[in-house]
C-alpha positions in Angstrom: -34.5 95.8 -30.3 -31.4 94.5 -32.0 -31.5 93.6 -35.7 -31.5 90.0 -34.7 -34.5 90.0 -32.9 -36.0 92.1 -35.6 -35.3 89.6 -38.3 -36.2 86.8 -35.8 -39.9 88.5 -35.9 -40.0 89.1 -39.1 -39.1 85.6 -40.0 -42.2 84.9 -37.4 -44.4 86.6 -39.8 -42.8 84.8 -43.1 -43.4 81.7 -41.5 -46.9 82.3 -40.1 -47.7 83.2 -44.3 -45.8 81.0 -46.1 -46.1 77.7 -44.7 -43.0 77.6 -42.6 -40.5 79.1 -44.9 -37.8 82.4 -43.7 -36.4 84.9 -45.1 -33.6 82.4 -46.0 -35.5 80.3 -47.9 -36.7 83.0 -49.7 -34.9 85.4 -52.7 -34.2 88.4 -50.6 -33.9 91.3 -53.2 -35.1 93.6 -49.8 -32.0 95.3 -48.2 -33.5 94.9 -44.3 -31.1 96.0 -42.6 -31.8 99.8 -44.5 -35.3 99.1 -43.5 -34.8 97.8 -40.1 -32.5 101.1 -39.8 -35.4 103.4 -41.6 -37.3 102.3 -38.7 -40.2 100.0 -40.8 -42.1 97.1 -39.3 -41.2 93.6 -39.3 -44.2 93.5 -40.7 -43.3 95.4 -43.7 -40.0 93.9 -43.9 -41.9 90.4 -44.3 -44.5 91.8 -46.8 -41.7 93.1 -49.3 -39.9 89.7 -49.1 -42.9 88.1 -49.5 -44.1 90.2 -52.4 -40.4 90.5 -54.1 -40.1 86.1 -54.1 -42.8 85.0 -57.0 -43.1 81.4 -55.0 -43.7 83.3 -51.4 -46.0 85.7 -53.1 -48.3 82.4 -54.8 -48.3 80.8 -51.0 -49.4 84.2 -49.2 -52.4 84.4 -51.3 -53.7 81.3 -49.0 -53.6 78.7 -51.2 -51.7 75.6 -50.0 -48.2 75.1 -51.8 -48.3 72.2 -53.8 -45.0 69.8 -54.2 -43.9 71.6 -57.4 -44.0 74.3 -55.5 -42.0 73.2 -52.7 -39.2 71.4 -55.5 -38.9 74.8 -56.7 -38.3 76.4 -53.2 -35.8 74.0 -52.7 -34.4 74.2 -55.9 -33.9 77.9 -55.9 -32.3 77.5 -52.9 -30.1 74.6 -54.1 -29.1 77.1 -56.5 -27.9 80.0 -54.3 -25.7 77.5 -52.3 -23.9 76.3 -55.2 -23.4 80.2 -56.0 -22.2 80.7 -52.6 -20.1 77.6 -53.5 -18.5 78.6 -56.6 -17.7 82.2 -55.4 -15.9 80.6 -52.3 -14.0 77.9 -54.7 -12.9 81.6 -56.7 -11.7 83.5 -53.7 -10.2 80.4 -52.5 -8.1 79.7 -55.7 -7.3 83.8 -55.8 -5.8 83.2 -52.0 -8.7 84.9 -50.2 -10.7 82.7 -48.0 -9.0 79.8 -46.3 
């Protein structure tokens, strides 16, 4: 299995617990490709994402998200893109990234 597919399932699993969400909706503080390479489960991989977002870890417990809980998903990730954003703009102005 490829560490696509592997990511695909565990993104499967997120999904199947957290109302629809992936690992890229999520905070990923996991390092899955170490664990893909360690040889853990995509099942394990989606329980320590799960467990390391607070948000993710509120849905899993089977209660249905509410809408502030959903702004805040979206926020967070509002958030990381304009990161993303601001760190391209940087590399950019240093002559990095065209």
């Amino acid at each position: 299995m490829t560490f696509q597919q592997f990511m695909a399932q565990v993104d499967a699993i997120i999904a199947s617990r957290c109302e629809g969400f992936t690992s890229d909706d999520l905070s990923d503080s996991v390092c899955t490709r170490d664990m893909f390479d360690d040889g853990c489960t995509p099942d394990d991989v989606a329980s320590e994402i799960i467990a390391g977002d607070d948000i993710a870890s509120c849905m899993d417990t089977g209660a249905r998200p509410t809408g502030i809980l959903r702004a805040m998903i979206a926020d967070n990730a509002t958030e990381r893109q304009a990161r993303a954003d601001e760190l391209m703009t940087s590399v950019r102005m240093m002559g990095g990234a065209k």
